[in-house]
Structure formats: structure tokens, C-alpha cells
N, C-alpha and C positions, 0 to 999 in steps of 0.2 A: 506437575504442570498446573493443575487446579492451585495450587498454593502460591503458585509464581502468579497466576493472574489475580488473587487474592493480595499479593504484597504489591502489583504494579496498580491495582484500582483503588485500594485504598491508602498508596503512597508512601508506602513502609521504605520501598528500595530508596526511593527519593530524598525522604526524610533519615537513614542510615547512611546514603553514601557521605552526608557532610558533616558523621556524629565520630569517635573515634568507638573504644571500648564504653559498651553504654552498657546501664542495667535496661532489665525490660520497663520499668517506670520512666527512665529517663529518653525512650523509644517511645515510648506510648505518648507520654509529651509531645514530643517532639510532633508526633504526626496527628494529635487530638485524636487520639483512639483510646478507646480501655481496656485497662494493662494484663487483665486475664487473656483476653483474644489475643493480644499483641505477642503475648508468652507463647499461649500455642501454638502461635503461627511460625515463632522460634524456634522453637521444636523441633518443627516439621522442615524448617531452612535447616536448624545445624545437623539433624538427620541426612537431610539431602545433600550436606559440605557444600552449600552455598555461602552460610555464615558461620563465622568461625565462635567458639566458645569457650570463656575462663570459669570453669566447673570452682575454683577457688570464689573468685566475686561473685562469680557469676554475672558476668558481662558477655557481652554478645559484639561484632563488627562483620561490616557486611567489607570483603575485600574489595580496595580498589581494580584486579582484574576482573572479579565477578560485577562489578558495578557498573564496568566499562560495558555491559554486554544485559544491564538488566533495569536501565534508572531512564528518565523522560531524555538527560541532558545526555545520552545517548544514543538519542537517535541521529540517523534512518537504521542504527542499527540496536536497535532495542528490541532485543528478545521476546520479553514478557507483550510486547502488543500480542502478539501472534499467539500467544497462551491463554488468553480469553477465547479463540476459539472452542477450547475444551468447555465451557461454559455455556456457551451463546446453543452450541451443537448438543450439552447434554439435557437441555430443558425440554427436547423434542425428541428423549430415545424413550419414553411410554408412548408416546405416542405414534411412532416409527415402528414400535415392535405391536400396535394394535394393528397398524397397518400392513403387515405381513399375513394378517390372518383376514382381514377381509377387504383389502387392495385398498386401493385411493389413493389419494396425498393427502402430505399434511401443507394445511394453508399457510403460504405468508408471515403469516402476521402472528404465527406459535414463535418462530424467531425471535426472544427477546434479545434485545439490544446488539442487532442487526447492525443500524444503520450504523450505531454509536463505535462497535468495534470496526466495522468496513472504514468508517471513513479514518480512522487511527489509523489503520494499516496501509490506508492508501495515502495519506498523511505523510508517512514514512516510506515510503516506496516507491509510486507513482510522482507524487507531487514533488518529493523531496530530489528527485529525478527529471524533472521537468526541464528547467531551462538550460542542465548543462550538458544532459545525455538526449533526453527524448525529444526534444523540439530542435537540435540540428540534426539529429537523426529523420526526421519528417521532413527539413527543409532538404536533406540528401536526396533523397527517396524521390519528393516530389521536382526537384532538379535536372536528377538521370531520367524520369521519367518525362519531363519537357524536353529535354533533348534530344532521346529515343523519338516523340514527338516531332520534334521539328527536321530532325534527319530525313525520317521518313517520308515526310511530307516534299521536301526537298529535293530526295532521291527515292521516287515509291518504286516498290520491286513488284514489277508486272505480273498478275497471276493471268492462269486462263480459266476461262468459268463460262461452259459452252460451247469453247472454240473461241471465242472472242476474249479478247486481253483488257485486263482493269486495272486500273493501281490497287493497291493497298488501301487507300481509306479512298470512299467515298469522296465524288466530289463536292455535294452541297458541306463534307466538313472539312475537303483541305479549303473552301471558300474561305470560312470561319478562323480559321488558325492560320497563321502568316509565321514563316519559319522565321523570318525577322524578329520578332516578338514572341519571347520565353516566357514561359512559366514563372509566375513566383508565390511564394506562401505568404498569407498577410493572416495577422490575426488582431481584431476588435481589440481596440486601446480599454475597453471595458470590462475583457472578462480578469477577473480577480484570480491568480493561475496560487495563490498564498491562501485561498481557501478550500480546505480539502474536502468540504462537502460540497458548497457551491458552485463550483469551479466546474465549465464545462468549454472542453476545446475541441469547435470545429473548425480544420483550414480549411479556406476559400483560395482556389486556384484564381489568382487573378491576370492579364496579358499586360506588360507595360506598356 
């Protein structure tokens, strides 16, 4: 895993998916790396049958199945994001395992490249899920929920509390809500929903 986020940050997958049978020189090329690292890291791929190897040339090819599941033009279903966690998690296991022996936490800010891996995977997950799964799913949600709303208000099932009968909501809020007038989700012509770090979506319940 450590080696999969090693070939996803420094671009190895990205720079083989579009090479056929390469030597490790013409790999290292490719991605501006040096060809000793670039070799070992081959190694460690055709060890693991991620890429495949001509012991005759000695040429190396990263398969187009395996590439489908490990390169950027991959995504939201790119593997190797999610492989950097082994990284990001193992720069804080001295200091996790100090913390066993005389309690605490570890701060913050020991997480290196936190923010940088979160927003890649939210990049591909969240964001890349945004306009066509998670925001009609919201406006669903927030729908059946003005309707429940306005039912009730419309037709409130009498409890008793005391001996004496009440609606369901309070009066000063069936005041305020008119069963004529539904719910609907709007969101800011502003927030930038194609930026996976900046991107912040709150809906605002508005009354037509």
C-alpha cells in the first residue's frame, strides 16, 4: 500500500498508463524522477502483479485493468488516493505508541499532509458525488420533510397534555408556516461546489 501511494504522489501510475513496454529509464523520463528510485519502486509493483515484467528487456507495463483502478484519469474511482492514508497515519504511530504509556493525545497538527490527502478523497467522493447523487438527494429529504410539515399543520392530530387538547405544533409556529407555501432548498449562486477544499454547502430552507 505504502508503494501505491508512493507511485500515485509521485505520478509513476499516471506517467505508465500512457507508455506501452518501457525500460525503467524511459519510466523515469517520463515522470522526471531518477531511474534508481523509479527501478525500486518496480520491484516492488511487479512483486505485488500490479505491473507486469519482460525479465528478457527488461521492460516494465503498467496494465490497462490495473490502471483503470490506480491513475488520476480514474477517478472518483482511483484507488491509490485512499493509500496515502497509510502515510499520512504512519508519521504519528511513535508518537501514538508514547501515548499509551503516559495518556494524552497527539495534536493536530503531527498529521502531516492532512488537509492535502482529505481534500483528494473528498475530491473523489463527496464532491465528485455532489450534483448528481447528493444534492437531489437533499432536495428529497428537504421536500418530504415540507410536506410532513405542511400536512400537519393543515390536519394537526390533537394530543392531550393536562386534560386539555393541543395541536401538534404550537400556535405562534403554525402562525409562521402556511401550508400553502412549501419548502424549498436554494443554494448561493456563489459557493464554488468544483472546489474540493473550499467548497462549503449549507441549504437554506426558504417559503415561496
Amino acid at each position: 500500500m505504502l508503494m501505491i501511494s508512493v507511485g500515485h504522489r509521485t505520478g509513476l501510475f499516471d506517467a505508465m498508463d500512457e507508455m506501452s513496454w518501457s525500460t525503467s529509464e524511459q519510466i523515469a523520463n517520463a515522470a522526471s524522477l531518477d531511474e534508481r528510485y523509479v527501478r525500486e519502486w518496480l520491484g516492488a509493483m511487479v512483486t505485488g502483479r500490479i505491473v507486469e515484467y519482460q525479465a528478457a528487456d527488461r521492460r516494465y507495463k503498467l496494465p490497462k485493468e490495473h490502471a483503470r483502478w490506480l491513475t488520476r484519469s480514474a477517478s472518483p474511482e482511483n484507488l491509490a488516493v485512499t493509500s496515502q492514508w497509510l502515510g499520512v497515519l504512519g508519521c504519528v504511530e511513535s508518537k501514538v505508541v508514547d501515548k499509551f504509556k503516559t495518556g494524552g493525545g497527539v495534536h493536530y497538527d503531527c498529521f502531516e499532509r492532512f488537509h492535502e490527502t482529505m481534500a483528494e478523497e473528498s475530491g473523489q467522493t463527496v464532491v465528485a458525488a455532489l450534483h448528481d447523487h447528493i444534492l437531489p438527494l437533499s432536495a428529497y429529504r428537504y421536500s418530504k420533510a415540507a410536506f410532513r410539515t405542511n400536512s400537519m399543520i393543515s390536519n394537526p392530530r390533537p394530543r392531550t397534555k393536562g386534560g386539555t387538547k393541543s395541536s401538534f405544533f404550537p400556535g405562534s409556529v403554525a402562525k409562521k408556516v402556511s401550508p400553502s407555501r412549501p419548502f424549498f432548498v436554494s443554494f448561493p449562486p456563489s459557493i464554488d461546489f468544483s472546489d474540493p477544499i473550499a467548497w462549503t454547502c449549507r441549504p437554506h430552507l426558504l417559503r415561496a
